[in-house]
N, C-alpha and C positions, 0 to 999 in steps of 0.2 A: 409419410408414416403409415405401416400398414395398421389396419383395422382388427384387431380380435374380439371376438364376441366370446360372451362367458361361456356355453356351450362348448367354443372349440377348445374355449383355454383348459375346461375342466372335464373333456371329454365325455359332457352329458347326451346321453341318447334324444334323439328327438322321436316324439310319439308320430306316427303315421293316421293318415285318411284319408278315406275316400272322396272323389267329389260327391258323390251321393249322402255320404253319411255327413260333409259339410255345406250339404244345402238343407237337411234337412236342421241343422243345429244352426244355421243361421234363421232359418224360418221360424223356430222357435223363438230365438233370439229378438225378434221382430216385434213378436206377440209378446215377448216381455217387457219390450220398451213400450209398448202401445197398452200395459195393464191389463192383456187377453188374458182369456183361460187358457194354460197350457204353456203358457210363457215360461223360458229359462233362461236365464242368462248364458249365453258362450263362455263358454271357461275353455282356453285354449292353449293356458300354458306349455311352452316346452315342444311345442308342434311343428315339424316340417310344411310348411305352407310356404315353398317359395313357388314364384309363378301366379300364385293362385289369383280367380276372378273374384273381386271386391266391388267392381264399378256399381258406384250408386247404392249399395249394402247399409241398412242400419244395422250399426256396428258402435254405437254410442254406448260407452260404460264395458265394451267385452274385455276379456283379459287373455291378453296377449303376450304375456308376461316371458321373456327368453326365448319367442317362439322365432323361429327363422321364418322372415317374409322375403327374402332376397327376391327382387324384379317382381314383386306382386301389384296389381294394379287396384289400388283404389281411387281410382279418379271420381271427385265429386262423390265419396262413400261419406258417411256422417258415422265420425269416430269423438265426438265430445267427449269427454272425460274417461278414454279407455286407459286400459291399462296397456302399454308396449315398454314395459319398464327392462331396460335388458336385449329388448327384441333387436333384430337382424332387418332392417330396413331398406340395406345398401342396396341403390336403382330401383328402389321400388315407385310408383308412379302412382302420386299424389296430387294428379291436378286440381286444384277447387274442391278440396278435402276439407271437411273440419272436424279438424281437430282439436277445438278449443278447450283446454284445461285437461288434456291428453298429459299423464302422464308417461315421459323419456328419458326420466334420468338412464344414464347408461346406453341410449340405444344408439345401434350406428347407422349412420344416414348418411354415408358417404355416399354421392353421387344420386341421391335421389332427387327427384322430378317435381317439386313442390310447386308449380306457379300458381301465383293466387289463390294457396291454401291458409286455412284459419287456425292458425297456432295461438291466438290469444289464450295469455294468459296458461299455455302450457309451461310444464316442468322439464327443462332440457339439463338440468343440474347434473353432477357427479351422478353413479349411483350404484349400489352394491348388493349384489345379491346373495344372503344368506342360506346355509342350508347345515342339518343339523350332524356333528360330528360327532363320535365319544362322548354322548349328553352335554355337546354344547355348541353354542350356534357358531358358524364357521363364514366368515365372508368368503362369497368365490367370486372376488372383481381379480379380474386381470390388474396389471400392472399401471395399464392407460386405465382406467374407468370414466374419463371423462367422455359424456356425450360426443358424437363424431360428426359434423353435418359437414365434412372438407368435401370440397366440389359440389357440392349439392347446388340443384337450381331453384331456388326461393323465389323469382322474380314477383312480385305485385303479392307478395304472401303478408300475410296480417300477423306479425308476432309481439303483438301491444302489448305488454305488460308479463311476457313470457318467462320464464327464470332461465338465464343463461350462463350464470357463474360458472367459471373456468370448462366453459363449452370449448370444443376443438371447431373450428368454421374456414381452416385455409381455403384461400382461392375457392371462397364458397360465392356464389351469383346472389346478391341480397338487392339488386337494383330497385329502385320504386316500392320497397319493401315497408311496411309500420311496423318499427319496432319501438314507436311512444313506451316511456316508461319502462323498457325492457330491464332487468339487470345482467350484466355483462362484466361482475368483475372478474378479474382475473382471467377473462375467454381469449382463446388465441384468432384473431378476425385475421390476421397478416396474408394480405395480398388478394383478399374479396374486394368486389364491386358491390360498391353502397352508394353508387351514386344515383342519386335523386331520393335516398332512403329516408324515411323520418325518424326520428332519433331524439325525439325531443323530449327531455326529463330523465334519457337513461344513463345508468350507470357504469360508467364505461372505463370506472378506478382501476387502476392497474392492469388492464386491457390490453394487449399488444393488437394497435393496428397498422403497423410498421407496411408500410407500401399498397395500403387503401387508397382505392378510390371513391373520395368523399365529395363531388362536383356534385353542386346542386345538392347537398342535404339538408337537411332540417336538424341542426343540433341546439338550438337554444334550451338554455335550462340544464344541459346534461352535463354530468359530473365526469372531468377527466384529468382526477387527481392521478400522479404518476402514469397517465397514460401514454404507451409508445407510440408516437407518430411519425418516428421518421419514416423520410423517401414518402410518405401519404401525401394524397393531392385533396388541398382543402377549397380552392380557388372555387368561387360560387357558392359554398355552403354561408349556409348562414348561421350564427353562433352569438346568440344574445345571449346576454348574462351566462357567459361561459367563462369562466377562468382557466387562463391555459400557461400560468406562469409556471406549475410545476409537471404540464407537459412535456416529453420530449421531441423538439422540433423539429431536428440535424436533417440538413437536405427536404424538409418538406416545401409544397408548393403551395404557399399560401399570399393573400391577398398586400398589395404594394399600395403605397400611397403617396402622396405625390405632396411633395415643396410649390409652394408658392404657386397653389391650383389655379390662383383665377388666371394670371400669367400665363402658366403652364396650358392653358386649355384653350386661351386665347390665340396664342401663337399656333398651336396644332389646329386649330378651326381656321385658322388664315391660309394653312398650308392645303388643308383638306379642299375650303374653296380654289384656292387654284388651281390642286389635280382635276377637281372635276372641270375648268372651266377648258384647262388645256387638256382634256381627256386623258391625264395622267402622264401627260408630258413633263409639265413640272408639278413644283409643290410636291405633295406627301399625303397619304390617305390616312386618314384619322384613326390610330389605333389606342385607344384606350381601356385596352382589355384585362383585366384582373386590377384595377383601378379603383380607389373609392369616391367616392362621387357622388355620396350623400348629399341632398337638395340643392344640386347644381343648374341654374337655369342655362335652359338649352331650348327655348320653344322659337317655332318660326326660323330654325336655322338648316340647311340643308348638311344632310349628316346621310347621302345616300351611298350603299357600301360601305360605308366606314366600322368600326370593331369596336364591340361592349364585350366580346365574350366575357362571362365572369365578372363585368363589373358590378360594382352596387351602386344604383340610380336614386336609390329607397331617398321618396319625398322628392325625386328631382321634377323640373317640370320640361316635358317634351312635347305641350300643346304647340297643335300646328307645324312640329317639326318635321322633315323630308327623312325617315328612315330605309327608305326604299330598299332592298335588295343590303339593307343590312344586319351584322350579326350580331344578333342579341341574346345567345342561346345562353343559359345559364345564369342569367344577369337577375341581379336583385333588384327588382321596380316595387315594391312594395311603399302600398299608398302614394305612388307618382303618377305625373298628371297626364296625361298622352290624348288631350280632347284634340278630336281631329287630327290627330297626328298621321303621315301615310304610310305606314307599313306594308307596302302592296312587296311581296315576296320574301320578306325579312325573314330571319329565321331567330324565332323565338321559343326553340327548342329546350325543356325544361325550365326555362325562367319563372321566376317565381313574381306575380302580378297581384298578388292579395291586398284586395282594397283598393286597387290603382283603379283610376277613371279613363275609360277607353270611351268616351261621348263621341259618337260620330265618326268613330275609329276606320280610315281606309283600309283594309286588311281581306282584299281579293286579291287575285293572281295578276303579277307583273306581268304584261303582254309583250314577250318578244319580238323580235323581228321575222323569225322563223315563223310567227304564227299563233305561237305555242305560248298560253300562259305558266310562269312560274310560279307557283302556289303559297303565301305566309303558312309557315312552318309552326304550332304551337306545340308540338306531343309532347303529352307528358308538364306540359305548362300549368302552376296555378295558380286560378282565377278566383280564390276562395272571396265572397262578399264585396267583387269588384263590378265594376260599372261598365258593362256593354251596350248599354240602350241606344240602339240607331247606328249602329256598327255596321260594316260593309265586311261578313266574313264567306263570302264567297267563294266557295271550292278550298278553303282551309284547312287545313290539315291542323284537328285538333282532336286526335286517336290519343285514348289517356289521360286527359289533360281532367283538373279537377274545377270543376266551374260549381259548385256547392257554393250556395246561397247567391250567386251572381245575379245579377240585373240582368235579362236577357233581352227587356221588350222591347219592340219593335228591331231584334237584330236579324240581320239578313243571311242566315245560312244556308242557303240554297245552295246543294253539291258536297255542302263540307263533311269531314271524313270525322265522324263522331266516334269510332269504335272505341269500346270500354272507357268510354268517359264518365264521368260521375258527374250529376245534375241533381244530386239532393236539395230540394230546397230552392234551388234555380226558378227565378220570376220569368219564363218565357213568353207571356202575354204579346201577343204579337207578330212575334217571332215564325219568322220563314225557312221553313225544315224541309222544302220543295228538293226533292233526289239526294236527300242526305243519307250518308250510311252511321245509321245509329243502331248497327249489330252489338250486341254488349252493354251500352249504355245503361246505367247502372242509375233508375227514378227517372226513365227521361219521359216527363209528360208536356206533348206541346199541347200550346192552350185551343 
């Protein structure tokens, strides 16, 4: 669907400037949010500013109101509560922007750049702009007026509590994205990536997210009365206290559960030990992937290569179990037990670990034959208030992952791959950060 902006639909002229005359009105601008003498506010309605440089600009509260930003760069610019109501955004370049409580009704954001920008709590609603005709006020919304964020790349962007009622967001990138509390009814999501997104408490009534990717989200609490799900992949998300009876589900790929578990899981652990013993000669390698498996004991059993993708572990206990070089990526362990368990190369990409007890947890790099250690996988994993005391995370790959309020002490990260992880609150008393890359890391203080 193409994009019209009010401007083009109503052939309003756009004001022109200079860069001169726009560095001096941002300087101003500066002095106004800082209570200087001389301060004004930017008032920038209706302006041709595509292109233009923003990086790093305080630009909190200006009015930007219809103005055309197409391809302008505010990377990391501080726009709190401006005004872009209307405005022309498409490709413009938002990295680590915030924009929190940013007024958007109306604006289009197709194709823009947004990672890990702060949309909390902005206004992405409908939005129409007025202007006055034969003494009287005249809406001049195009016929779409609904906010436009289709293709846009949101990844790691914060839009907590945002207002997104019948927002346009096709095949928008929302991966790893907070949109807690967001409202989203009636928004058309169909065919974005939202996987690993948080989503929890939002509104997502009458929502079309018809061929979403929802792996690994966080949807508990959120409301999805008449929501469209078909062809959406729910498999690893998690969904407490969700009601999804007057969802619609046709062709979605969601979580399987299993007849007569203890049976079922016994015979596939008989099969699995065989492959491994005849090196996959016979027997069968244990595939329990998108499976429920809530407090299933499994400790002290060798389960090395075998498949969780997707499953839900949640309360299982996998003390002293042989995970080695298996896949756990996506899997629900929340508050499960894994003391001493060996994780050496598993791949525990996005899973969700909140509360689980890793005591003693093996998780360095499997040592191949060639030489070469294979690294335990965590990106993007969360660790929220879970137990890693005396862990063996050597050379780990855990870029992303949210380790807030974790148990860190005495764990061994020497080498591991920390980037933009989050350690708010994280107890790391102890803890070995010997050639660790903790570029990004977001409160990382070792003791």
């Amino acid at each position: 669907m193409a994009t019209i902006t009010y401007a083009e639909k109503f052939n309003i002229d756009y004001k022109k400037i200079t860069p001169a005359e726009l560095k001096v009105v941002l300087e101003k601008h500066a002095r106004y949010v800082g209570s200087k003498q001389g301060g004004v506010r930017a008032s920038l309605k209706f302006y041709d500013l595509s292109f233009a440089d923003f990086r790093g600009a305080c630009l909190a509260g200006a009015d930007f109101t219809g103005s055309k930003l197409a391809e302008a760069d505010f990377t990391e610019a501080d726009l709190r509560g401006a005004l872009l109501f209307g405005a022309d955004l498409r490709e413009a370049k938002c990295a680590r922007a915030n924009m929190a409580k940013a007024d958007l009704r109306g604006a289009a954001l197709r194709g823009a750049e947004m990672p890990r920008a702060n949309l909390s709590e902005a206004d992405l609603r409908d939005g129409y702009l007025m202007r006055q005709k034969d003494g009287e006020l005249k809406s001049t919304a195009p016929e779409d007026a609904h906010s436009q964020l289709s293709s846009a790349r949101l990844a790691g962007a914060n839009l907590s509590k945002a207002k997104l009622a019948n927002a346009f967001l096709v095949q928008t990138d929302l991966r790893d994205t907070n949109l807690s509390g967001s409202i989203f009814i009636g928004a058309d999501l169909s065919n974005s990536d939202l996987t690993g997104a948080n989503l929890e408490g939002a509104d997502l009534s009458d929502a079309n997210l018809s061929g979403c990717k929802l792996a690994g989200a966080i949807l508990n609490r959120a409301l999805l009365r008449d929501t469209n799900l078909t062809g959406a992949c729910l498999v690893g998300a998690l969904l407490d206290e969700v009601d999804l009876s007057t969802a619609n589900l046709t062709g979605a790929d969601v979580l399987q559960r299993l007849e007569n578990i203890d049976e079922r899981v016994r015979k596939i652990l008989q099969d699995h030990r065989e492959w491994i013993v005849s090196n996959g000669h016979k027997g069968a390698r244990a595939d329990l992937s998108k499976h429920d498996l809530t407090g299933v004991d499994l400790s002290k059993v060798n389960l090395s290569a075998a498949l969780f993708g997707c499953a839900v572990l949640k309360d299982a206990n996998l003390s002293g179990t042989t995970l080695a070089m298996a896949d756990l990526s996506f899997a629900d362990l929340r508050q499960a037990k894994l003391i001493g368990a060996d994780l050496r190369g598993a791949c525990l990409e996005r899973a969700t670990l909140n509360e689980a007890d890793l005591t003693n947890v093996i998780a360095g790099p499997m040592e191949l034959r060639n030489g070469h250690g294979w690294p335990t996988k965590f990106g993007f994993a969360r660790f929220v208030r879970a137990v890693l005391n005396g862990g063996d995370f050597t050379k780990a790959v855990l870029a992303g992952a949210d380790l807030s309020q974790a148990n860190l002490k005495n764990t061994q990260m020497a080498g591991a791959d920390l980037k933009d992880a989050v350690m708010t609150m994280a107890d790391a008393r102890g803890a070995d950060f010997t050639g660790a890359d903790v570029r990004g890391t977001v409160d990382f203080r070792p003791d």
